[in-house]
BALOBA-1460 file (C-alpha; in Angstrom, 3 decimals):
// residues 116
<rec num="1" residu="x" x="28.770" y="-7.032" z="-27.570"/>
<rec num="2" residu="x" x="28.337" y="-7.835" z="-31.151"/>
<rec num="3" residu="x" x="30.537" y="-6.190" z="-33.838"/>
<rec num="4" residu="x" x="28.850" y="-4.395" z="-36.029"/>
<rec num="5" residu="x" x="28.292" y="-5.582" z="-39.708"/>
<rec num="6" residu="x" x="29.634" y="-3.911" z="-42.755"/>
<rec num="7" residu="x" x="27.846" y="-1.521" z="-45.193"/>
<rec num="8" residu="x" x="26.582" y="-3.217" z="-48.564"/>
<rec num="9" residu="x" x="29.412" y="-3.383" z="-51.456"/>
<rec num="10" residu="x" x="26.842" y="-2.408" z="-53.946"/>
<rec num="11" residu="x" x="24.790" y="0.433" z="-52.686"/>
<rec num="12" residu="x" x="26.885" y="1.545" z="-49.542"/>
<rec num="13" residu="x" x="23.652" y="0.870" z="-47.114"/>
<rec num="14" residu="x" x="24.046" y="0.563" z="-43.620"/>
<rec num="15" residu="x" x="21.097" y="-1.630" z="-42.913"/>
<rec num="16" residu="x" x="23.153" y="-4.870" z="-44.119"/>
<rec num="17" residu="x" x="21.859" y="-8.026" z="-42.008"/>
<rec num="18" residu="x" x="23.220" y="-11.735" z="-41.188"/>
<rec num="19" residu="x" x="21.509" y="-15.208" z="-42.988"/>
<rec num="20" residu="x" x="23.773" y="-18.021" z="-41.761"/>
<rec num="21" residu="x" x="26.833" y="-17.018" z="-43.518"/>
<rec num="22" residu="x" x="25.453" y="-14.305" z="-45.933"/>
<rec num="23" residu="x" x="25.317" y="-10.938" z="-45.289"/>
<rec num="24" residu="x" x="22.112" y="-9.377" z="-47.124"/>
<rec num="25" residu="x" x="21.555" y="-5.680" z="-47.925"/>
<rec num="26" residu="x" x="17.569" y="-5.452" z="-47.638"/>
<rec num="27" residu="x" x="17.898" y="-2.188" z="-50.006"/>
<rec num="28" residu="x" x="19.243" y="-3.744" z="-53.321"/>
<rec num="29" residu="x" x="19.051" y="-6.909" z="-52.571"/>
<rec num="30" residu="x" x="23.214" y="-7.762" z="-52.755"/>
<rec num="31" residu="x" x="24.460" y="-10.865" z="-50.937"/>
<rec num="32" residu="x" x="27.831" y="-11.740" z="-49.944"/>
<rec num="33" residu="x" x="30.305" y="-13.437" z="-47.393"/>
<rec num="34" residu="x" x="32.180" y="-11.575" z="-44.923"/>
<rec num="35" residu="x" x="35.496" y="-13.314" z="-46.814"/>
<rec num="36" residu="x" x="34.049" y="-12.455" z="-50.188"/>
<rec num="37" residu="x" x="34.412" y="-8.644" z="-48.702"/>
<rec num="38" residu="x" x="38.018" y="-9.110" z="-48.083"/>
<rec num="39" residu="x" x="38.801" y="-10.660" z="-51.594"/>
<rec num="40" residu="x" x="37.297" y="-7.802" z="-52.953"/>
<rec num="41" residu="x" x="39.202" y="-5.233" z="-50.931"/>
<rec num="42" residu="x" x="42.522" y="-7.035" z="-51.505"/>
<rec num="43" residu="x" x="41.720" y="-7.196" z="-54.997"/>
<rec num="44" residu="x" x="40.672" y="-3.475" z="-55.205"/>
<rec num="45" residu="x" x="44.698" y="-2.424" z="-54.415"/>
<rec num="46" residu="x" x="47.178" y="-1.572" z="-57.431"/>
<rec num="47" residu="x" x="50.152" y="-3.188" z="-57.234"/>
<rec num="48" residu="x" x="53.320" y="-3.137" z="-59.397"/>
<rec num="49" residu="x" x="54.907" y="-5.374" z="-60.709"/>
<rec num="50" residu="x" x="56.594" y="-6.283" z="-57.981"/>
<rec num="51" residu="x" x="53.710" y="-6.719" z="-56.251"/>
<rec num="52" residu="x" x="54.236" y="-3.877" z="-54.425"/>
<rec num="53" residu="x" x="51.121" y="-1.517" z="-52.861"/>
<rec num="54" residu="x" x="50.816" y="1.423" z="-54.987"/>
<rec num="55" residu="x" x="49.433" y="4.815" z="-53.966"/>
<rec num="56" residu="x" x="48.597" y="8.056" z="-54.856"/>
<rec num="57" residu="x" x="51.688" y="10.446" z="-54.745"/>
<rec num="58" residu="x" x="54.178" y="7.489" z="-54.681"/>
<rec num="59" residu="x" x="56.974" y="7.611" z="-57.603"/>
<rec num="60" residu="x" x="57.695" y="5.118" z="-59.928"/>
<rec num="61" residu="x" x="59.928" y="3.395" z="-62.499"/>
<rec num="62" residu="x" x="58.796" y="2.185" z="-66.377"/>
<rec num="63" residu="x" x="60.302" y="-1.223" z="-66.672"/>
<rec num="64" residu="x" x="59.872" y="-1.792" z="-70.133"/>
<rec num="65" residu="x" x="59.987" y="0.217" z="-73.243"/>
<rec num="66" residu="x" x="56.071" y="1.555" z="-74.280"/>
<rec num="67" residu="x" x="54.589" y="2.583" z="-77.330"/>
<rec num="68" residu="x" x="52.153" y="5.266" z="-77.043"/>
<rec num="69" residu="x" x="49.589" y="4.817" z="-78.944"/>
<rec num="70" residu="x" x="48.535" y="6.965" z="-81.527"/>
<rec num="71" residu="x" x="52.613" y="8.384" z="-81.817"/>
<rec num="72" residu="x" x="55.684" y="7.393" z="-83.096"/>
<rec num="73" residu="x" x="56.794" y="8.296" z="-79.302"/>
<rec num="74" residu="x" x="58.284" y="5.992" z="-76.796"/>
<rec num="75" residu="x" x="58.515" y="5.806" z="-73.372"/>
<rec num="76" residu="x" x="61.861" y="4.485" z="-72.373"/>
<rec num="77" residu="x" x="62.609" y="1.797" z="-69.975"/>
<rec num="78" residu="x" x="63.972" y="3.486" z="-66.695"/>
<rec num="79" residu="x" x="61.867" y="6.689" z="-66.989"/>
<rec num="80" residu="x" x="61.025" y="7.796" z="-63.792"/>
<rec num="81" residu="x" x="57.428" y="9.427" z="-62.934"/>
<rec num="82" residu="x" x="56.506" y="11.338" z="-59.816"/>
<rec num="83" residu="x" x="53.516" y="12.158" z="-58.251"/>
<rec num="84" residu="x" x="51.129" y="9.410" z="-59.559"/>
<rec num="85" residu="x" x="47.506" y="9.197" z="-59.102"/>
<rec num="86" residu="x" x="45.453" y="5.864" z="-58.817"/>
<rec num="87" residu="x" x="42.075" y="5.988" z="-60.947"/>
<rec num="88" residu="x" x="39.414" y="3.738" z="-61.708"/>
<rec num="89" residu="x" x="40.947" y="1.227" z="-64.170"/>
<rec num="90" residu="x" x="40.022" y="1.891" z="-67.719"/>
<rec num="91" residu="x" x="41.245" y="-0.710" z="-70.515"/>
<rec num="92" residu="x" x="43.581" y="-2.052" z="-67.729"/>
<rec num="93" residu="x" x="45.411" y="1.351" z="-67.319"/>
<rec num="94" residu="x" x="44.735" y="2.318" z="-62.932"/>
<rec num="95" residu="x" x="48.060" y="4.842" z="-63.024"/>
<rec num="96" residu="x" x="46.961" y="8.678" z="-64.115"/>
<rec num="97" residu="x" x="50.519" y="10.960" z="-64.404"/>
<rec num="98" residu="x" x="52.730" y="13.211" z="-66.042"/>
<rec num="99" residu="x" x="55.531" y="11.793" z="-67.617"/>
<rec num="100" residu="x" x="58.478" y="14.490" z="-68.238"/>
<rec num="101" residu="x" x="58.661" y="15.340" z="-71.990"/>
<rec num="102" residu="x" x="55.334" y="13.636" z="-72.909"/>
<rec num="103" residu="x" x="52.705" y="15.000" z="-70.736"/>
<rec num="104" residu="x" x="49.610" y="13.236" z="-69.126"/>
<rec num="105" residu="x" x="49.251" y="9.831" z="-69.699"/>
<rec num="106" residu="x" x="47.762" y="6.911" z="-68.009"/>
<rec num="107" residu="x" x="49.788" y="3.596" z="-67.318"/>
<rec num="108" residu="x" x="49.338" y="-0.005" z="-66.375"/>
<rec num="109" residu="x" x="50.322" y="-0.714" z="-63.046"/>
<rec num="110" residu="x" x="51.904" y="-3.749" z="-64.590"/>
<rec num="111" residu="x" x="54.836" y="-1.838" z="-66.453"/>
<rec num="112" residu="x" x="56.049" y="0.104" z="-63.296"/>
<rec num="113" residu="x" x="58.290" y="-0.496" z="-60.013"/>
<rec num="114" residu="x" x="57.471" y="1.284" z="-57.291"/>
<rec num="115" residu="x" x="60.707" y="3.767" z="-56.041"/>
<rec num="116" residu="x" x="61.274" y="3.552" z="-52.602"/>
C-alpha cells in the first residue's frame, strides 16, 4: 500500500504525481521535493523570540520598548497582550492584537515572549 502524495503547495490540487524525486502538480505546473514541503511548513510557523511556537489565542510579553509609528506613543517593555491572532505577515509584522491602552495593533513576532 502506497501512501498517498500530498496536494500541490501552489494551487492546492490533488492530482500531484511522482518524477524520481519531484513531485509535479500537472494543473500549474509546480515542482517540488517531499523535504522542500517540510521546510516550507516549518518555516510557515511564528515563533518568538525565544523560538517558541506561537498561536492564535496564546498571550504574550513585549520585550523591548516600541515606537509606534505615526505617534509619540510607546509600547513599554513588559506589556503584556492577550488573545493574539496570527495573520499573514505584512512588512514583517505576523501578530494582529489589542494592546490595553493603545488599541489594535499588529506586532513582530520577533519583539514578544510567549507567556506560559
Amino acid at each position: 500500500m502506497t501512501t498517498p502524495l500530498p496536494n500541490c503547495p501552489s494551487c492546492n490540487s490533488e492530482y500531484t504525481y511522482e518524477d524520481g524525486p519531484l513531485l509535479i502538480c500537472p494543473m500549474c505546473a509546480h515542482e517540488w521535493t517531499s523535504e522542500s514541503a517540510e521546510e516550507e511548513a516549518l518555516a510557515a510557523l511564528v515563533k518568538d523570540s525565544n523560538g517558541n511556537v506561537l498561536n492564535d489565542g496564546d498571550a504574550v510579553t513585549v520585550i523591548k520598548d516600541l515606537k509606534i509609528k505615526g505617534s509619540s506613543n510607546v509600547i513599554k517593555q513588559g506589556t503584556k497582550v492577550k488573545g493574539i491572532r496570527l495573520v499573514d505577515p505584512e512588512d514583517g509584522h505576523d501578530i494582529d492584537c489589542k494592546i490595553p491602552g493603545i488599541g489594535q495593533m499588529n506586532l513582530k513576532s520577533e519583539f514578544v515572549k510567549k507567556i506560559d
